[in-house]
Every structure is written in C-alpha cells, then in structure tokens.
Rosetta silent file (secondary structure, phi, psi, omega in degrees, C-alpha in Angstrom):
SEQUENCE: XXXXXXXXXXXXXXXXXXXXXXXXXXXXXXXXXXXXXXXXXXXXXXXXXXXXXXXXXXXXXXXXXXXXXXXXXXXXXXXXXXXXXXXXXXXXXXXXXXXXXXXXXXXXXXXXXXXXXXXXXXXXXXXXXXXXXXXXXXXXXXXXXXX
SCORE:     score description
SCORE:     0.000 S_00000001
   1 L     0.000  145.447  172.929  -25.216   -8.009   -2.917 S_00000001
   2 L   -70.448  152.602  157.259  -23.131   -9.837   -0.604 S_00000001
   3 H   -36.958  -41.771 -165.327  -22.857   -9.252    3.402 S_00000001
   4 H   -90.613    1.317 -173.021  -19.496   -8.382    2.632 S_00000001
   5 H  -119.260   42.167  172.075  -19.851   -6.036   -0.022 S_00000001
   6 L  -146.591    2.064 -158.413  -22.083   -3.933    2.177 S_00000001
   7 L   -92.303  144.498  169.429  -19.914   -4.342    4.936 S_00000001
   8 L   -66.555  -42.141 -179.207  -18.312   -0.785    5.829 S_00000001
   9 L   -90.964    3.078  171.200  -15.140   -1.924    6.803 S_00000001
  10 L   -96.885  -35.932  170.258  -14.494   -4.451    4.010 S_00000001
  11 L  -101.608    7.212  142.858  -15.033   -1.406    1.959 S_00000001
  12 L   -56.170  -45.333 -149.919  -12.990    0.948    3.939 S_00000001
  13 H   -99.117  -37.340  178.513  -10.410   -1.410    4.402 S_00000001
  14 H   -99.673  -19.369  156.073  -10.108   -2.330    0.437 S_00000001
  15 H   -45.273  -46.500  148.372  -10.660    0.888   -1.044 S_00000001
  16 H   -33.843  -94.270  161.145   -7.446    1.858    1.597 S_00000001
  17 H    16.358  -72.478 -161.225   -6.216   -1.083    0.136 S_00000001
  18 H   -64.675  -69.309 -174.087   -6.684    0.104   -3.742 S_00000001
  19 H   -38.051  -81.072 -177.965   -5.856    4.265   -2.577 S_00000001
  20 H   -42.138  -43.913 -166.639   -2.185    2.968   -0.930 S_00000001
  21 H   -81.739  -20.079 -176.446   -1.187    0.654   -3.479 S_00000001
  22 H   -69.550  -52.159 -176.695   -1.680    3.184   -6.568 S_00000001
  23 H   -44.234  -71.341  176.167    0.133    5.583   -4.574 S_00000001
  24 H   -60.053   -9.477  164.926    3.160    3.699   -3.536 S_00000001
  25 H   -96.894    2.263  165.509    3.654    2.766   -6.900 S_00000001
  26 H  -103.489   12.137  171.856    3.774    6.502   -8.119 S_00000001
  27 H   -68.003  -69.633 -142.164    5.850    7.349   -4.423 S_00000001
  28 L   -35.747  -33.728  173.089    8.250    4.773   -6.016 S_00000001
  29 L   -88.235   27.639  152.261   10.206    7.172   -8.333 S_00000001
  30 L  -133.062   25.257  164.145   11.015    9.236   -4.753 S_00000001
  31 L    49.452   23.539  175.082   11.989    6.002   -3.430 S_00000001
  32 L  -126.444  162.511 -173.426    9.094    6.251   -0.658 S_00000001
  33 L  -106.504  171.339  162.595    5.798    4.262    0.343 S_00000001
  34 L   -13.010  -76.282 -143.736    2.708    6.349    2.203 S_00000001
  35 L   -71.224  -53.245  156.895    3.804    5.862    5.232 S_00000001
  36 H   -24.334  -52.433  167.848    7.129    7.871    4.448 S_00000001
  37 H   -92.228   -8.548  157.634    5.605    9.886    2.849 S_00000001
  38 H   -70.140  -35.731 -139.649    3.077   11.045    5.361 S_00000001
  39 H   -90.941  -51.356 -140.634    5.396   11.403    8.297 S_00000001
  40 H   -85.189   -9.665  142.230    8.092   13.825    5.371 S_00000001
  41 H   -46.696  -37.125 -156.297    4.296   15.405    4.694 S_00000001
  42 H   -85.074  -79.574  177.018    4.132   16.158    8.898 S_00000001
  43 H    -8.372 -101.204  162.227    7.660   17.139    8.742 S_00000001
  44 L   -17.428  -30.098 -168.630    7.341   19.533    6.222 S_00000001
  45 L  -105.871    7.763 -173.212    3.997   20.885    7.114 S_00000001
  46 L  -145.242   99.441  163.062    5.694   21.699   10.837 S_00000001
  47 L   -46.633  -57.389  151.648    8.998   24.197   10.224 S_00000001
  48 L   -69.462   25.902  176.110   10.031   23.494   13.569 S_00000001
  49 L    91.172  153.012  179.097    9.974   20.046   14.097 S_00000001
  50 E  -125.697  128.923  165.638    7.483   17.701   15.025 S_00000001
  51 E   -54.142  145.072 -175.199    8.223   15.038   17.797 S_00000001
  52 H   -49.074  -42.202  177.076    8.195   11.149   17.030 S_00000001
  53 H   -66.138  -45.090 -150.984    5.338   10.774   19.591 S_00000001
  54 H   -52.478  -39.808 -164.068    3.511   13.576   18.046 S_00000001
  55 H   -54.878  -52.304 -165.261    4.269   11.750   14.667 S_00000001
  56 H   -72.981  -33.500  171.808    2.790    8.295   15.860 S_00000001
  57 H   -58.213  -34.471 -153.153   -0.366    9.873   17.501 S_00000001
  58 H   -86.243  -28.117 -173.053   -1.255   11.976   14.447 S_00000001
  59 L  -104.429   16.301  168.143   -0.255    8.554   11.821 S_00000001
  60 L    55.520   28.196 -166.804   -1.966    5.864   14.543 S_00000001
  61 L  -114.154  152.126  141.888    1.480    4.030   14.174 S_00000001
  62 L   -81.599  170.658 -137.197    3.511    3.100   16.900 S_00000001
  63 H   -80.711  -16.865  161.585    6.078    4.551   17.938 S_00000001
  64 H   -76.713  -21.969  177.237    8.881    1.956   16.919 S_00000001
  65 H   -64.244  -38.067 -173.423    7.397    2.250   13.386 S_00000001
  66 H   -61.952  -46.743  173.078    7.944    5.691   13.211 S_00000001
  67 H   -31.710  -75.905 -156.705   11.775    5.363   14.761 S_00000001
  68 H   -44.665  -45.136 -178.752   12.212    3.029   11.304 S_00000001
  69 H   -60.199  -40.048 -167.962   10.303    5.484    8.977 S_00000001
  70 H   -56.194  -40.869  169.623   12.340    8.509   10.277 S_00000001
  71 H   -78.285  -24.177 -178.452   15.820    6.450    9.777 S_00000001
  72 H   -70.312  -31.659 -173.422   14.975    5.755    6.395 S_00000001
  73 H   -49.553  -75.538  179.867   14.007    9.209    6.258 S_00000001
  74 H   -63.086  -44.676 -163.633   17.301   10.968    7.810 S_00000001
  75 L   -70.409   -6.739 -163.125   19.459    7.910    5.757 S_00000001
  76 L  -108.498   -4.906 -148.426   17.964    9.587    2.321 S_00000001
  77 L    49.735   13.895  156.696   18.661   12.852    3.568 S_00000001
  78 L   -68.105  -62.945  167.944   15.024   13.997    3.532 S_00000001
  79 E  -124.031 -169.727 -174.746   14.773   14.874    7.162 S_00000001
  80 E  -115.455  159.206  162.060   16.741   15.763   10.451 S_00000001
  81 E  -105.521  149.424 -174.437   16.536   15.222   14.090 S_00000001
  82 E  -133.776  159.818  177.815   17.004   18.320   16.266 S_00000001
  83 E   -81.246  134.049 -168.401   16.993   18.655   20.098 S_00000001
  84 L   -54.059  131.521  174.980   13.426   19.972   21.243 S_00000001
  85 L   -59.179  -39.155 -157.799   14.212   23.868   22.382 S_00000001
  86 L   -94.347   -8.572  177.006   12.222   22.857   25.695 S_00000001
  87 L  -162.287  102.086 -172.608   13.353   19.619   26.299 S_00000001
  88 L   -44.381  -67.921 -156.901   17.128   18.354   25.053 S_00000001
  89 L   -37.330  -43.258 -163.261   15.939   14.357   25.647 S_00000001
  90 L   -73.408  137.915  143.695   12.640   15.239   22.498 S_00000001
  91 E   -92.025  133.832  148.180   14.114   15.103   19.024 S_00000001
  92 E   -87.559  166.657 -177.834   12.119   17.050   16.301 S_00000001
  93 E  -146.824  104.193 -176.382   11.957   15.619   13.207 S_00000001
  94 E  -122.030  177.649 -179.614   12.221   18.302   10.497 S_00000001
  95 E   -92.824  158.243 -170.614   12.501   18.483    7.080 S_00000001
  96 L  -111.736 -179.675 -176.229   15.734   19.409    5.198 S_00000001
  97 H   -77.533    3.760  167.420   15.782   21.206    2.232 S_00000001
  98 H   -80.282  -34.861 -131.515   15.926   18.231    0.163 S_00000001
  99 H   -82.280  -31.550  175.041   13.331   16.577    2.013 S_00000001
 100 H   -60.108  -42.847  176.648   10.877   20.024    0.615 S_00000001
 101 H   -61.305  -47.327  172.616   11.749   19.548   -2.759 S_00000001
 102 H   -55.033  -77.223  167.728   10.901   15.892   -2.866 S_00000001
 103 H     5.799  -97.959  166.469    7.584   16.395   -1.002 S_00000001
 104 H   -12.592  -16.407 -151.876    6.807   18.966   -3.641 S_00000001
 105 H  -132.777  -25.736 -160.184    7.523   16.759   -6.532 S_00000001
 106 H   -85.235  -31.467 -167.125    6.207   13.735   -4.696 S_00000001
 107 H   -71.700  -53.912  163.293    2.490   15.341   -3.837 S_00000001
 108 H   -14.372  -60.183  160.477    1.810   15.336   -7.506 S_00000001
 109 H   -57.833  -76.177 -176.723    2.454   11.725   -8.209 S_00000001
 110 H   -56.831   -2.927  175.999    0.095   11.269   -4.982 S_00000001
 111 H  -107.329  -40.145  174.561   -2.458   13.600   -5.906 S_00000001
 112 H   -65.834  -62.942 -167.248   -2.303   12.224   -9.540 S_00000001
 113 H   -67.667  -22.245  170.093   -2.689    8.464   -8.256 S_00000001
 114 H   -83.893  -55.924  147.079   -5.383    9.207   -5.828 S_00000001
 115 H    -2.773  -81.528  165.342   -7.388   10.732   -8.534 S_00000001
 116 H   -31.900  -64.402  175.624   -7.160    7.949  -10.770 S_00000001
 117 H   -55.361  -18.832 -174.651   -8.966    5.868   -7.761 S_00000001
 118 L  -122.365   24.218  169.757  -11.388    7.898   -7.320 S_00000001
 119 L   -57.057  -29.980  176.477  -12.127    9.078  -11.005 S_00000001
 120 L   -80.239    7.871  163.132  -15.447    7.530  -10.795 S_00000001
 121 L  -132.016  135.188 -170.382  -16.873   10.028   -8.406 S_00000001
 122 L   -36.303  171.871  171.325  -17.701   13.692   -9.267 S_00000001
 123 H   -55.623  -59.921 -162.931  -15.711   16.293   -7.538 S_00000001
 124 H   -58.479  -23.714  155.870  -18.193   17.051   -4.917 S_00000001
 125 H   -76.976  -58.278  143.731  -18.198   13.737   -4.029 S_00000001
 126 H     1.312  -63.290 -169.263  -14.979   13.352   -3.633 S_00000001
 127 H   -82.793  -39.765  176.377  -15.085   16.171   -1.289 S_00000001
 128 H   -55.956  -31.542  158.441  -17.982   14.526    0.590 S_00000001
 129 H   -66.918  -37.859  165.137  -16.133   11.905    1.128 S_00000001
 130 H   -49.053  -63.234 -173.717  -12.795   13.685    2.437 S_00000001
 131 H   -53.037  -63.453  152.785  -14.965   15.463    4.599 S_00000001
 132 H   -16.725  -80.699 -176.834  -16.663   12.245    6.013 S_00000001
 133 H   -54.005  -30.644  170.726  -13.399   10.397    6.472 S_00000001
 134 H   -52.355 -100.906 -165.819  -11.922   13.722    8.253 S_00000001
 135 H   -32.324  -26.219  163.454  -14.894   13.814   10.937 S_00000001
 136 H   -72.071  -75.137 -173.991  -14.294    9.670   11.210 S_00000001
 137 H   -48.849  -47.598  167.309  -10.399   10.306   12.044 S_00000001
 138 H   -34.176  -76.892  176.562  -11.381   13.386   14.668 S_00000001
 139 H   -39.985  -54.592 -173.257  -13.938   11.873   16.193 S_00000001
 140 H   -69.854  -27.581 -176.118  -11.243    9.075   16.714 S_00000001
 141 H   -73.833  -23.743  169.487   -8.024   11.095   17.579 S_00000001
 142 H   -61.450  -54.268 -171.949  -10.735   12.762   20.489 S_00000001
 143 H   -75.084  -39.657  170.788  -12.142    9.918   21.678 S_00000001
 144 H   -77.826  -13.371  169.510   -8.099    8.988   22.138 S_00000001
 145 L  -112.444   23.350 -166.228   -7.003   12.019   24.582 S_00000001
 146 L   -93.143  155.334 -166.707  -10.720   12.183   26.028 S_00000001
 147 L   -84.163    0.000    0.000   -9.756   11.196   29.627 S_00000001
C-alpha cells in the first residue's frame, strides 16, 4: 500500500468526498446540496430558532457561508428569520412548514445515498464508525470553546 492510502486524512477527506457527492445528487430532487441541507436539518431539529452563529459553530462554516445558505434557504421558502426573544439584533433561523416537509422527504434520499457508500460495511460497523467520527467532532467542537 501506498503512504497515501494509509494516510488518515486522504481517507477521511475522500470518503467525505465519495459520502457528499452521492448525497447531493439524491438532495438534488429538493433542489439542495449538504450543506443546505444540514443547516434546514439544525433548523428543524431546533423549534425555536437557532442563531446563524450557533449555525456556523455547530457546521465549522463561517459565518458569511451560512448568511448565503440561509438566503437560499428563506428564497425557497424552507426557512424564516425571526427576532431572538432576548435579543431583537439575533435572528433565529427556523424552519417553516414547508421547510419540515422537505426535510422529511429529503432525509430518505440522504439516508438512502449514505447507505449505498457504506454498503460494504456491516451494520455494526457502520455504527462504529458514526460513533468514532462523533467523539472526533466533540473532541473538536471542545477543544474550540476550551478557554
């Protein structure tokens, strides 16, 4: 085997790679990519709004990326911005009731297409890996508010 095909992050980075692109092409018939579809996942998964920063810490994006997903978002009529109860200046960013239905219709296609990538390993692997990759992204979102 090559250096590079032992390398973690050359196979982290194209397995990503492999995982995103099957996806965005079954997103495609909801007109959304991942990233879109993660944030109208956050949305969704927080009934009262989630803030833009919250959005970019939790997706590692910055925070003008998010602005753009969120207008694409609000221009399809998936979600809304609302003023923060505790602070007017914070928009939330929640989902509308279209934005639930798609979701719903969309996690299928994305649950079907992630499958597919990972059909060569049993279920439990699978879940060993999920679990793994969880405890990498923790460890990192920790290590980012640790003072």
């Amino acid at each position: 085997m090559s250096e590079l095909t032992d390398d973690i992050g050359f196979l982290l980075s194209r397995s990503s790679g492999l995982v995103v692109r099957a996806t965005n092409a079954a997103l495609a018939a909801d007109g959304l990519r991942v990233r879109q579809y993660s944030v109208l996942c956050l949305a969704c998964d927080t009934p009262s709004g989630i803030s833009q920063r919250d959005l970019a810490g939790t997706l590692g994006l910055d925070p003008s990326q998010v602005v753009q997903l969120v207008d694409e978002l609000a221009g399809a009529g998936l979600v809304e911005r609302r003023p923060a109860p505790s602070d007017r200046r914070t928009k939330l960013i929640a989902a509308t009731d279209k934005g639930r239905s798609v979701r719903q219709e969309a996690a299928a296609r994305a649950s079907a297409a992630v499958r597919e990538q990972l059909a060569d390993l049993a279920a439990d692997e699978q879940d060993t890996l999920r679990n793994l990759l969880r405890r990498v992204v923790r460890a990192a979102a920790q290590d980012a508010v640790a003072p």
